[in-house]
PDBQT receptor file of N, H, CA, C and O in Angstrom, charges set to zero:
ATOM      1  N   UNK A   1      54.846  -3.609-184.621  1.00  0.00    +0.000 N 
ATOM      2  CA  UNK A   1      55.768  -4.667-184.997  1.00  0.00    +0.000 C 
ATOM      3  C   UNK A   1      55.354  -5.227-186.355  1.00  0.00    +0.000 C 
ATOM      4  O   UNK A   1      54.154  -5.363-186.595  1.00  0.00    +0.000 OA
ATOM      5  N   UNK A   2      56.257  -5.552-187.235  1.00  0.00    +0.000 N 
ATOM      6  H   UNK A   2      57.232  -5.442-187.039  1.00  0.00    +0.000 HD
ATOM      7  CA  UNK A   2      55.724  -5.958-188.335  1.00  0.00    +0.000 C 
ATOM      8  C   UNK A   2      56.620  -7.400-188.260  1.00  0.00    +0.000 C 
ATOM      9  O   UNK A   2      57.690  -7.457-187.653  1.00  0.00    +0.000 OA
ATOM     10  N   UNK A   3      56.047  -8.501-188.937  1.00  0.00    +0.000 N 
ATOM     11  H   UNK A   3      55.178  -8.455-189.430  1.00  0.00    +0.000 HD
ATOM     12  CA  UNK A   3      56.565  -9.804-189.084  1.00  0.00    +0.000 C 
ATOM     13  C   UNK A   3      56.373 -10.113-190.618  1.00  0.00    +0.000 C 
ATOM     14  O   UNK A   3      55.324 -10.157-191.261  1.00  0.00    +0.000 OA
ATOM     15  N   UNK A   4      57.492 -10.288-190.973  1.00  0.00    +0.000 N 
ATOM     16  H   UNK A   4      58.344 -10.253-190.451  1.00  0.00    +0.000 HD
ATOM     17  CA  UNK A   4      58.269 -10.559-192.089  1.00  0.00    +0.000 C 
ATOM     18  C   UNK A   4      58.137 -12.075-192.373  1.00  0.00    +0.000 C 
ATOM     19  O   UNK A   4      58.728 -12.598-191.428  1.00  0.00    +0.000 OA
ATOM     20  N   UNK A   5      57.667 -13.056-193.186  1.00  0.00    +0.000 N 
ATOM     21  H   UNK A   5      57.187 -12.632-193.953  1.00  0.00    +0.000 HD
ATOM     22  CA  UNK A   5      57.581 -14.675-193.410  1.00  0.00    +0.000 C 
ATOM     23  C   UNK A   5      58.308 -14.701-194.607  1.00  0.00    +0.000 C 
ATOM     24  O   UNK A   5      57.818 -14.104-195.565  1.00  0.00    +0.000 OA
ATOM     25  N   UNK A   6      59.932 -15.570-194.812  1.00  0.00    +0.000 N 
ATOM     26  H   UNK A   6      60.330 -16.056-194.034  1.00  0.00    +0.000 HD
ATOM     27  CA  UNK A   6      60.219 -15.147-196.090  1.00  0.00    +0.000 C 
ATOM     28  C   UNK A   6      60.582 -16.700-196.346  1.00  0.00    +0.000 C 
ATOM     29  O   UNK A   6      61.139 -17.424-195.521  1.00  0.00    +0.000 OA
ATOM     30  N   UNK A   7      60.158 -17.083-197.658  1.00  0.00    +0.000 N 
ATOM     31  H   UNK A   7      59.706 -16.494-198.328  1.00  0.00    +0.000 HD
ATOM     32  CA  UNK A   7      60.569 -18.514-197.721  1.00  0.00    +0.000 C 
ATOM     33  C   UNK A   7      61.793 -18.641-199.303  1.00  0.00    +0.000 C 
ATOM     34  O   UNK A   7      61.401 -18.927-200.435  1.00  0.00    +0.000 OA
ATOM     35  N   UNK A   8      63.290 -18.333-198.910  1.00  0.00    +0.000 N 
ATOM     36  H   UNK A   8      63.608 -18.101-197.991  1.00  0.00    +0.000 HD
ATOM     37  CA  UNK A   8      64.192 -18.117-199.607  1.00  0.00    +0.000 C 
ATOM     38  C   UNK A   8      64.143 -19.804-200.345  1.00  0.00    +0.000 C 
ATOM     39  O   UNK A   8      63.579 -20.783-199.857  1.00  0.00    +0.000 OA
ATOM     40  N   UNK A   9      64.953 -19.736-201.696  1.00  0.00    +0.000 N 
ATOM     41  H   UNK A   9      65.411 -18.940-202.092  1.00  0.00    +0.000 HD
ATOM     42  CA  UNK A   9      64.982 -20.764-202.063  1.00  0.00    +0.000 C 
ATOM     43  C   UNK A   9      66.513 -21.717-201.469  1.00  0.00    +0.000 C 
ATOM     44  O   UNK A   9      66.814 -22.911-201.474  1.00  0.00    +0.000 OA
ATOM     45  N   UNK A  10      67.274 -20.311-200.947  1.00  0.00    +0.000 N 
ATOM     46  H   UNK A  10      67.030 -19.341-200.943  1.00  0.00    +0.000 HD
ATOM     47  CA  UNK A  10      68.508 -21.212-200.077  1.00  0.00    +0.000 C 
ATOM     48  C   UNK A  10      68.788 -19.475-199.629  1.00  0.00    +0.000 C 
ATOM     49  O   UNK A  10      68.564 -18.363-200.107  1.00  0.00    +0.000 OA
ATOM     50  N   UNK A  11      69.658 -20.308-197.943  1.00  0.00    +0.000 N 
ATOM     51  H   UNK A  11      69.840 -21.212-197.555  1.00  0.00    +0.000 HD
ATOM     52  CA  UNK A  11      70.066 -19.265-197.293  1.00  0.00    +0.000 C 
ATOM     53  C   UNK A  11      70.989 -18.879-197.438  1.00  0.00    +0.000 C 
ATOM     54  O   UNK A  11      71.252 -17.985-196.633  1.00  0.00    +0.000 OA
ATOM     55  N   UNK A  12      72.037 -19.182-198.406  1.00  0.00    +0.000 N 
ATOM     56  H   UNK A  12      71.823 -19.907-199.060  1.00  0.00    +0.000 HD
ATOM     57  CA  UNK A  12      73.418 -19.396-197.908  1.00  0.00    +0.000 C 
ATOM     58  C   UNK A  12      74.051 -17.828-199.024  1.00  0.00    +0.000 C 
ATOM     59  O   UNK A  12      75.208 -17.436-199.177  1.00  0.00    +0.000 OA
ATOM     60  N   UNK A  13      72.577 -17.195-199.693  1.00  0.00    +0.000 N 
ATOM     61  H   UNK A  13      71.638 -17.514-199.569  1.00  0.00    +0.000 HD
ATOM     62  CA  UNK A  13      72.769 -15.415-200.096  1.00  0.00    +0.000 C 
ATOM     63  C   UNK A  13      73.679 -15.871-201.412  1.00  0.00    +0.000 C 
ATOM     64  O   UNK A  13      74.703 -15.243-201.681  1.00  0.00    +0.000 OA
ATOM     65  N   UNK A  14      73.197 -17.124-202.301  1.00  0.00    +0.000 N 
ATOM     66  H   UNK A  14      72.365 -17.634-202.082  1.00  0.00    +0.000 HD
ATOM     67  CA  UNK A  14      73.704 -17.379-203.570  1.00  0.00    +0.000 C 
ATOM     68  C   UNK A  14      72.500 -17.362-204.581  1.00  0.00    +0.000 C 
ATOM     69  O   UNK A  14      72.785 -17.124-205.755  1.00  0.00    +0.000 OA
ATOM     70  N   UNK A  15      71.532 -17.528-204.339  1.00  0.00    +0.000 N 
ATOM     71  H   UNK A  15      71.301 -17.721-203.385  1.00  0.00    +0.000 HD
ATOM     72  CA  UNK A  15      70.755 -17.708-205.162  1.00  0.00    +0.000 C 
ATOM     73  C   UNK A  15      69.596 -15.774-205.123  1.00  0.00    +0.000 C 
ATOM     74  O   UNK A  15      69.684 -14.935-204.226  1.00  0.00    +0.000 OA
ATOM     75  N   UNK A  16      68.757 -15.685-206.294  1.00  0.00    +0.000 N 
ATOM     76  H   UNK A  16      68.686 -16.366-207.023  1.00  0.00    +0.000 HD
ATOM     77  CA  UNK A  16      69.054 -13.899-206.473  1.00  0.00    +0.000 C 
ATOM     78  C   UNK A  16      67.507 -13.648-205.166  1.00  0.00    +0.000 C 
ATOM     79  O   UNK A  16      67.273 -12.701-204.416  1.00  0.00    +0.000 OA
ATOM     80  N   UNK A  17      66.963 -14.581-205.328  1.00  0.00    +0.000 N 
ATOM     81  H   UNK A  17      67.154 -15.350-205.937  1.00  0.00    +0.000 HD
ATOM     82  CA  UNK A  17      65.817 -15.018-204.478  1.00  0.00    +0.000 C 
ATOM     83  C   UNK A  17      66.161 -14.783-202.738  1.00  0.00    +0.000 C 
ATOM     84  O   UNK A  17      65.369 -14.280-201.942  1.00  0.00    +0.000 OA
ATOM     85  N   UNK A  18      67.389 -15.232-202.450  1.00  0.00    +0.000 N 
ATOM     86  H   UNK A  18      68.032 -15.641-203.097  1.00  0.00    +0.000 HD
ATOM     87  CA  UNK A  18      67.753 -15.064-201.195  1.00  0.00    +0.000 C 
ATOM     88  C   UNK A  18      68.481 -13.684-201.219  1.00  0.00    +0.000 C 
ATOM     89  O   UNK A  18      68.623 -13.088-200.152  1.00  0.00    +0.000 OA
ATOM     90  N   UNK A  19      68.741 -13.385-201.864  1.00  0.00    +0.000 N 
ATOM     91  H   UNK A  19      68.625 -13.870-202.732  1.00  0.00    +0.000 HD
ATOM     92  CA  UNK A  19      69.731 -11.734-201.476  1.00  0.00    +0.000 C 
ATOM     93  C   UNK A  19      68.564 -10.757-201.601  1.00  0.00    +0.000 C 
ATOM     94  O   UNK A  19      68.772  -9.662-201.077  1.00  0.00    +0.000 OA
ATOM     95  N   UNK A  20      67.180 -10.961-202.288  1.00  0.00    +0.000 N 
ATOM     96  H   UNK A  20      67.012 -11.851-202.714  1.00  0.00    +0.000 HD
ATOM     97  CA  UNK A  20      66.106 -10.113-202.206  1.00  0.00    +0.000 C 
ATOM     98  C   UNK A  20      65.461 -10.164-200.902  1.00  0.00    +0.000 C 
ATOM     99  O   UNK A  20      64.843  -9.201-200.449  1.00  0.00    +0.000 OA
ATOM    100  N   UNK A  21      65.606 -11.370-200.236  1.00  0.00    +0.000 N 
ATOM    101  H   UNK A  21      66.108 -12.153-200.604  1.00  0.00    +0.000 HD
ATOM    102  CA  UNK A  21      65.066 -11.463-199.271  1.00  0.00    +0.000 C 
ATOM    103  C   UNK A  21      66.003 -11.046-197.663  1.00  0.00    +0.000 C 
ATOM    104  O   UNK A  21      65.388 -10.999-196.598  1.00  0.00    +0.000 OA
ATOM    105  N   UNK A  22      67.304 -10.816-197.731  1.00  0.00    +0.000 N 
ATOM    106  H   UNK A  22      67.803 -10.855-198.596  1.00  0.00    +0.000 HD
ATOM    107  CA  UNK A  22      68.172 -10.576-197.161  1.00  0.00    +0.000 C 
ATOM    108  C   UNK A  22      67.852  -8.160-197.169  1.00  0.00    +0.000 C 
ATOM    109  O   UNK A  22      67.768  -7.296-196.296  1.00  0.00    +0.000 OA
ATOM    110  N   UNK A  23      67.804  -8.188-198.615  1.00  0.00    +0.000 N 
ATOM    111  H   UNK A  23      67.872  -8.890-199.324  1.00  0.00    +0.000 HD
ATOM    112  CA  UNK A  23      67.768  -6.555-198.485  1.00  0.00    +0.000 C 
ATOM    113  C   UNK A  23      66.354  -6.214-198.337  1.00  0.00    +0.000 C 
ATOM    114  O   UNK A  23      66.241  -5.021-198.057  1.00  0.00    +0.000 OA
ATOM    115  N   UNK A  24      65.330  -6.771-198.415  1.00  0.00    +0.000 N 
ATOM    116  H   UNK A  24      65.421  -7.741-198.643  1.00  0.00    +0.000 HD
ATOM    117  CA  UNK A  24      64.073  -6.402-197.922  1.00  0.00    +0.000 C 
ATOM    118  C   UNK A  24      63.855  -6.563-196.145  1.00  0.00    +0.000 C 
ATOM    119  O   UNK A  24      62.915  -6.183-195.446  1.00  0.00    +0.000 OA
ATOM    120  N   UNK A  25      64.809  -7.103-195.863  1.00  0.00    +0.000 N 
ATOM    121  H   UNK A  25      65.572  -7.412-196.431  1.00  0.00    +0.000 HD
ATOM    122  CA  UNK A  25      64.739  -7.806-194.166  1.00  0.00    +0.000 C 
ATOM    123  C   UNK A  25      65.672  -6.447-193.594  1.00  0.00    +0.000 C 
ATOM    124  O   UNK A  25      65.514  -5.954-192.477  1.00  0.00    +0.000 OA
ATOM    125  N   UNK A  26      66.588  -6.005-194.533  1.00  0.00    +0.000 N 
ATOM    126  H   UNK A  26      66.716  -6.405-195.440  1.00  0.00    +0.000 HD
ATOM    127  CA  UNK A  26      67.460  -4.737-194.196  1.00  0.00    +0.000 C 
ATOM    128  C   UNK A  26      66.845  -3.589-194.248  1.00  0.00    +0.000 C 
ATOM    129  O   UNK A  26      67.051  -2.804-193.322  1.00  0.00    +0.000 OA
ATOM    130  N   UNK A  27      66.263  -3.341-194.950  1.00  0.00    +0.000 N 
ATOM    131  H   UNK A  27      66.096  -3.978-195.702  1.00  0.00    +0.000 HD
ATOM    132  CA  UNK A  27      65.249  -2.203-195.185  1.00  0.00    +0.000 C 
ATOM    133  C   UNK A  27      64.103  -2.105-194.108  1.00  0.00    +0.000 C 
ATOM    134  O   UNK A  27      63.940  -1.033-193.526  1.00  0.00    +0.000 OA
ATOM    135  N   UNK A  28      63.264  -3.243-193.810  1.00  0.00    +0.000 N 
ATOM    136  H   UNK A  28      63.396  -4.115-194.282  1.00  0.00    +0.000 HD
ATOM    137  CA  UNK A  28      62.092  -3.218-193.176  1.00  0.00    +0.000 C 
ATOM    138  C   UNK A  28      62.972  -2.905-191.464  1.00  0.00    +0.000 C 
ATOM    139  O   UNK A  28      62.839  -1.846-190.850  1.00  0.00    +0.000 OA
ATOM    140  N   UNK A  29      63.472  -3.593-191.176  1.00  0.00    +0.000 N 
ATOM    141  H   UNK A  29      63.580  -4.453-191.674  1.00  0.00    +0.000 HD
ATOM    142  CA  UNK A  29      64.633  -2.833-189.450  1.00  0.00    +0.000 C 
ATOM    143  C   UNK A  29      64.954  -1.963-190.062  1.00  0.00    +0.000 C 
ATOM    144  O   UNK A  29      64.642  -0.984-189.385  1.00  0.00    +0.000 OA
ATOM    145  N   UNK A  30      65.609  -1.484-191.367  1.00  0.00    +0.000 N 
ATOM    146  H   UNK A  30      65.863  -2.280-191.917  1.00  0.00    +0.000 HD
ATOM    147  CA  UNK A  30      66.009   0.414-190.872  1.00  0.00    +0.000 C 
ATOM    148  C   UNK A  30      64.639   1.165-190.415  1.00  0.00    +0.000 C 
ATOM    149  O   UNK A  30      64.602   2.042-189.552  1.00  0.00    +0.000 OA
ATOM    150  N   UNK A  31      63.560   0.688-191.118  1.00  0.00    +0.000 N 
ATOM    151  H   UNK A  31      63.591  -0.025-191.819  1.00  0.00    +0.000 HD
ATOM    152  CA  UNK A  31      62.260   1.673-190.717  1.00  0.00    +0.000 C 
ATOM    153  C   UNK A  31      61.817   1.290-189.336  1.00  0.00    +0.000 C 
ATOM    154  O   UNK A  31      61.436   2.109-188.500  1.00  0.00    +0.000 OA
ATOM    155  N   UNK A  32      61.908  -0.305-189.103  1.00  0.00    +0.000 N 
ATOM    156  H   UNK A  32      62.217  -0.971-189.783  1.00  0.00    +0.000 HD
ATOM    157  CA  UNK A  32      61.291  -0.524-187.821  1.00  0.00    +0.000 C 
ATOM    158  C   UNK A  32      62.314  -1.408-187.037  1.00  0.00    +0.000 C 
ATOM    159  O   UNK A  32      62.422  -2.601-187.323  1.00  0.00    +0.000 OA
ATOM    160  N   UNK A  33      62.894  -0.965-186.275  1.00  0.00    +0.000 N 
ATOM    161  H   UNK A  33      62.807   0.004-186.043  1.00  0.00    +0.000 HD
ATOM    162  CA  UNK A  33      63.871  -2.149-185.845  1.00  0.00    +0.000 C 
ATOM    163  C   UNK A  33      63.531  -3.544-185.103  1.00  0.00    +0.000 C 
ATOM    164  O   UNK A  33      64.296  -4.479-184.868  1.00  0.00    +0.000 OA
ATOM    165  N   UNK A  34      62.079  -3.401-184.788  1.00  0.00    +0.000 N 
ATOM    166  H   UNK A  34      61.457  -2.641-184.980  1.00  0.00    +0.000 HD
ATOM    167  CA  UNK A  34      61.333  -4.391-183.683  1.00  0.00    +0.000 C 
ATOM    168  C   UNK A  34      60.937  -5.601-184.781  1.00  0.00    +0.000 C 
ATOM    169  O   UNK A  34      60.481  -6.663-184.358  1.00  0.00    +0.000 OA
ATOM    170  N   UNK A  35      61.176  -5.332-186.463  1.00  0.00    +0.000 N 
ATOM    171  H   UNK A  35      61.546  -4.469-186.807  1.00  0.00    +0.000 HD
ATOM    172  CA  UNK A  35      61.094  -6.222-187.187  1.00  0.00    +0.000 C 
ATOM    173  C   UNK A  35      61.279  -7.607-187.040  1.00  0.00    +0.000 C 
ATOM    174  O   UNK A  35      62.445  -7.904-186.781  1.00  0.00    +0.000 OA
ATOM    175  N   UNK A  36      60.123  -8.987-187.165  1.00  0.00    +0.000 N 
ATOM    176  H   UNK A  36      59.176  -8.745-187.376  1.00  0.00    +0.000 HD
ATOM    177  CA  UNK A  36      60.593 -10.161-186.563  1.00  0.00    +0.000 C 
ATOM    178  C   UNK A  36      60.198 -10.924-188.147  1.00  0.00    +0.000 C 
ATOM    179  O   UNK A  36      59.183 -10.845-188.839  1.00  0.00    +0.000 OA
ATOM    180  N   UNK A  37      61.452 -11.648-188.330  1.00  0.00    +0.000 N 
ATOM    181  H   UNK A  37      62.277 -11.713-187.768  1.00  0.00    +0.000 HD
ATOM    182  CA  UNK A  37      61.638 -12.303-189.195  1.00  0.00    +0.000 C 
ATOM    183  C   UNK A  37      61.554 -13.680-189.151  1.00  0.00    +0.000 C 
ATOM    184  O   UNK A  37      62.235 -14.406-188.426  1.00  0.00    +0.000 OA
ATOM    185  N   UNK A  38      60.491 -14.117-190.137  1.00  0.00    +0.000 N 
ATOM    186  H   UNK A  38      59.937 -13.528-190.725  1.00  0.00    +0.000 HD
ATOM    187  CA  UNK A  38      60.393 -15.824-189.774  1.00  0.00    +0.000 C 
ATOM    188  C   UNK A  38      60.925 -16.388-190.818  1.00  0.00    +0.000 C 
ATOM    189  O   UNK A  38      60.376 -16.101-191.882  1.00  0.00    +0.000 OA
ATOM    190  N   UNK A  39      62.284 -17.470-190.888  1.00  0.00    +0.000 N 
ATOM    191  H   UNK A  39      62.730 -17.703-190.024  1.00  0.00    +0.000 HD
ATOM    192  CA  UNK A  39      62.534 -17.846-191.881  1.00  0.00    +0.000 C 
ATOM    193  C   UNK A  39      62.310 -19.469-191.537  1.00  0.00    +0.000 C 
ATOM    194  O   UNK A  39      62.984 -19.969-190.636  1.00  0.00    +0.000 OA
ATOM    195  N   UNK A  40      61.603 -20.058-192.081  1.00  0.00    +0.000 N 
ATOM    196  H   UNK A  40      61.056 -19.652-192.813  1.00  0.00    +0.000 HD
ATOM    197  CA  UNK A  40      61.851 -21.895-192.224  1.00  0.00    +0.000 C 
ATOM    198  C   UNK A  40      62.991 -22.209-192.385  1.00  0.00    +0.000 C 
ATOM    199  O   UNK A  40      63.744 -21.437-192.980  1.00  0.00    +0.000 OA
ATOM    200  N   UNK A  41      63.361 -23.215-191.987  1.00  0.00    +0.000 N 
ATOM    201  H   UNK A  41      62.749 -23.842-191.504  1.00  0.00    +0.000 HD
ATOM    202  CA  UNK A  41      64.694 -24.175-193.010  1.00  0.00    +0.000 C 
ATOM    203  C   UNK A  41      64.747 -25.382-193.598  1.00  0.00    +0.000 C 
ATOM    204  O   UNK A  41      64.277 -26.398-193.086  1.00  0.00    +0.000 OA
ATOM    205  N   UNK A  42      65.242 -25.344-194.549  1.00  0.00    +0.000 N 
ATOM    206  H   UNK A  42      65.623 -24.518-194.965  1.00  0.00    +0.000 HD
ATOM    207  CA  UNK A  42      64.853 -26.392-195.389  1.00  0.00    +0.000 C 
ATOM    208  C   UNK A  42      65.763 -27.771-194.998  1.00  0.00    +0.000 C 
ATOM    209  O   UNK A  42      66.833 -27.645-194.402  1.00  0.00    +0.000 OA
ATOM    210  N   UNK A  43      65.325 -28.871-195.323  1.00  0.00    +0.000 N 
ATOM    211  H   UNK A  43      64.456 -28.974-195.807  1.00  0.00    +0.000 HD
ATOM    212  CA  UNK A  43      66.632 -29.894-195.157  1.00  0.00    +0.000 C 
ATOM    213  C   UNK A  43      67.275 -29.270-194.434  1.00  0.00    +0.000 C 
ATOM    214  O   UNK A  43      67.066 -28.627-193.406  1.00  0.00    +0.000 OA
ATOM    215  N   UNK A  44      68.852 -29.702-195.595  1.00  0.00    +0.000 N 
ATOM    216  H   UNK A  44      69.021 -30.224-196.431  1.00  0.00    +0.000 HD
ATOM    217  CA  UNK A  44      70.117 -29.246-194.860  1.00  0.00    +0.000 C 
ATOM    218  C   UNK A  44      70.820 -27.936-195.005  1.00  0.00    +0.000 C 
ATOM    219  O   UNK A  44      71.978 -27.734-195.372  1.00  0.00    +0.000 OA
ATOM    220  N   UNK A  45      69.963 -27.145-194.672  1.00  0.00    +0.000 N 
ATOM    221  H   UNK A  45      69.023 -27.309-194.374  1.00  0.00    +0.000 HD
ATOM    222  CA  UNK A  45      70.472 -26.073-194.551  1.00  0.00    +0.000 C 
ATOM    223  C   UNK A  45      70.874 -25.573-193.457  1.00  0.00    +0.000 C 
ATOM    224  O   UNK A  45      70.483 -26.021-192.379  1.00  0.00    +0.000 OA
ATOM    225  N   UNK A  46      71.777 -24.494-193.560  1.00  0.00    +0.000 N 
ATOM    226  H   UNK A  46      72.094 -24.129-194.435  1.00  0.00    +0.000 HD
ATOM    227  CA  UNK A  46      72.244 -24.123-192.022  1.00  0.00    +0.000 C 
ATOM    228  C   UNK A  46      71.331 -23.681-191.193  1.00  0.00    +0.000 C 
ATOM    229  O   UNK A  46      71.636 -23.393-190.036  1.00  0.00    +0.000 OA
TER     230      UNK A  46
């Protein structure tokens, strides 16, 4: 199992920081699908 900690600067896949972190999270499940992703949330974010 690999665990993924990604601390985006927003989730909402606008900023270039979050879409890197969106296709590295895509990539790591195509190789391993048991991939567990920890994302924080900030404030008000969704």
């Amino acid at each position: 199992m690999i665990v993924y900690i990604a601390y985006p600067t927003s989730l909402n896949l606008q900023s270039a920081n979050a879409l890197q972190t969106f296709t590295t999270l895509r990539e790591l499940r195509a190789r391993r699908p048991d991939t567990l992703a920890l994302i924080p949330r900030w404030g008000n974010e969704p």
